[in-house]
C-alpha positions in Angstrom: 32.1 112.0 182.1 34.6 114.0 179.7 33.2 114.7 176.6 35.1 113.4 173.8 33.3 115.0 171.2 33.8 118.2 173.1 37.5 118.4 173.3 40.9 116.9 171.2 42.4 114.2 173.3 45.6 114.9 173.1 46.7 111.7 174.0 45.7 110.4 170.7 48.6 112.0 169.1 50.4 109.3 170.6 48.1 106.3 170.2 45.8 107.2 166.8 46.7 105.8 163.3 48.7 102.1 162.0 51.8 104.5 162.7 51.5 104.7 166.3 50.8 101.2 167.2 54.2 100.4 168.6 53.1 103.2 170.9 49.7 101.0 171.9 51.2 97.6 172.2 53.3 99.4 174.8 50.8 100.9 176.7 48.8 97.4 176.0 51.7 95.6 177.7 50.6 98.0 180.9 46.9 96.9 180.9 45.0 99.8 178.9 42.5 98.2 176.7 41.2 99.4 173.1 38.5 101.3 174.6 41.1 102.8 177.1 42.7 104.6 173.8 39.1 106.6 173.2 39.8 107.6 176.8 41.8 110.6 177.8 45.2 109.9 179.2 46.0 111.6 182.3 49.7 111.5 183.3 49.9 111.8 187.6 53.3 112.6 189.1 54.6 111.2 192.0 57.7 111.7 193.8 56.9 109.0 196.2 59.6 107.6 198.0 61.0 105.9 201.0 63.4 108.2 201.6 61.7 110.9 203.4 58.4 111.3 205.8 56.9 114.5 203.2 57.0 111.6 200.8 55.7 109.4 202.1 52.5 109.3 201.0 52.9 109.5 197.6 51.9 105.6 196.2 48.6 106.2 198.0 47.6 109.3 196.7 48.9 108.3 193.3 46.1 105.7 193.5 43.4 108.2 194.5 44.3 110.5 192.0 44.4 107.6 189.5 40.8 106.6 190.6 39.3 110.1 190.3 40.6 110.3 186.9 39.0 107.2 185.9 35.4 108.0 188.0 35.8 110.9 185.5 36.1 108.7 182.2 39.9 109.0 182.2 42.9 106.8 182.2 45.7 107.8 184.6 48.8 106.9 184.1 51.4 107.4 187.3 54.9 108.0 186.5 57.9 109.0 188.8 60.3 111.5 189.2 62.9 112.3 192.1 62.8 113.7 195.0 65.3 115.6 197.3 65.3 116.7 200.7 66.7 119.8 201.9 66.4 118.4 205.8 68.3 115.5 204.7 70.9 117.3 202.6 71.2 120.3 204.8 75.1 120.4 206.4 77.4 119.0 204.0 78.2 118.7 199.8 74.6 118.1 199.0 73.2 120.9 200.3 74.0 122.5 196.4 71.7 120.7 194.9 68.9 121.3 196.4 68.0 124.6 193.9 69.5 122.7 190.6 67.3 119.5 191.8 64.2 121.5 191.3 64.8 122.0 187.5 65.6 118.4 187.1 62.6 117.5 188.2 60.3 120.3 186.7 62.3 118.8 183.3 61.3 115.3 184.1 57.8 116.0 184.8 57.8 118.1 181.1 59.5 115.5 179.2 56.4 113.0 180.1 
């Protein structure tokens, strides 16, 4: 089990005090409970997609990762972000983003 007592959650930033409770009714309207706020929260990237076969598997391991997170006294949280494929974009116009698209999604993955 994580140790609260051991370590700042830094999650509660976002979820401790009357002045963040717009901040828990939102993640309320998601399913995480009172108890859930005490809790860590993980945040679990996934660039799942239907889009291409390296993608794939993205929703199921999102869920495994999610579970080991909460075996561990955690809450994971899965949120998305893009993904691009060179062997799809390779041979015409949007072959050029394929080295900006990496920054937009290291961005997307900072911003959460």
């Amino acid at each position: 089990m994580i140790s609260a007592m051991a370590h700042k959650i830094h999650s509660q930033d976002v979820t401790e005090g009357s002045s963040k409770a717009g901040a828990r009714a939102m993640l309320r309207a998601v399913g995480l409970t009172d108890e859930d706020f005490a809790k860590p929260q993980i945040g679990l990237v996934s660039a799942g997609n239907e889009v291409t076969p390296c993608n794939l598997s993205g929703p199921r391991l999102s869920k495994r990762a999610k579970q080991g997170v909460r075996d561990r006294g955690g809450v994971g949280l899965v949120f998305a972000t893009i993904a691009v494929s060179d062997g799809i974009a390779m041979g015409h116009e949007g072959m050029r983003a394929s080295l900006v698209s990496r920054e937009v999604i290291a961005d997307s993955v900072e911003l959460v």
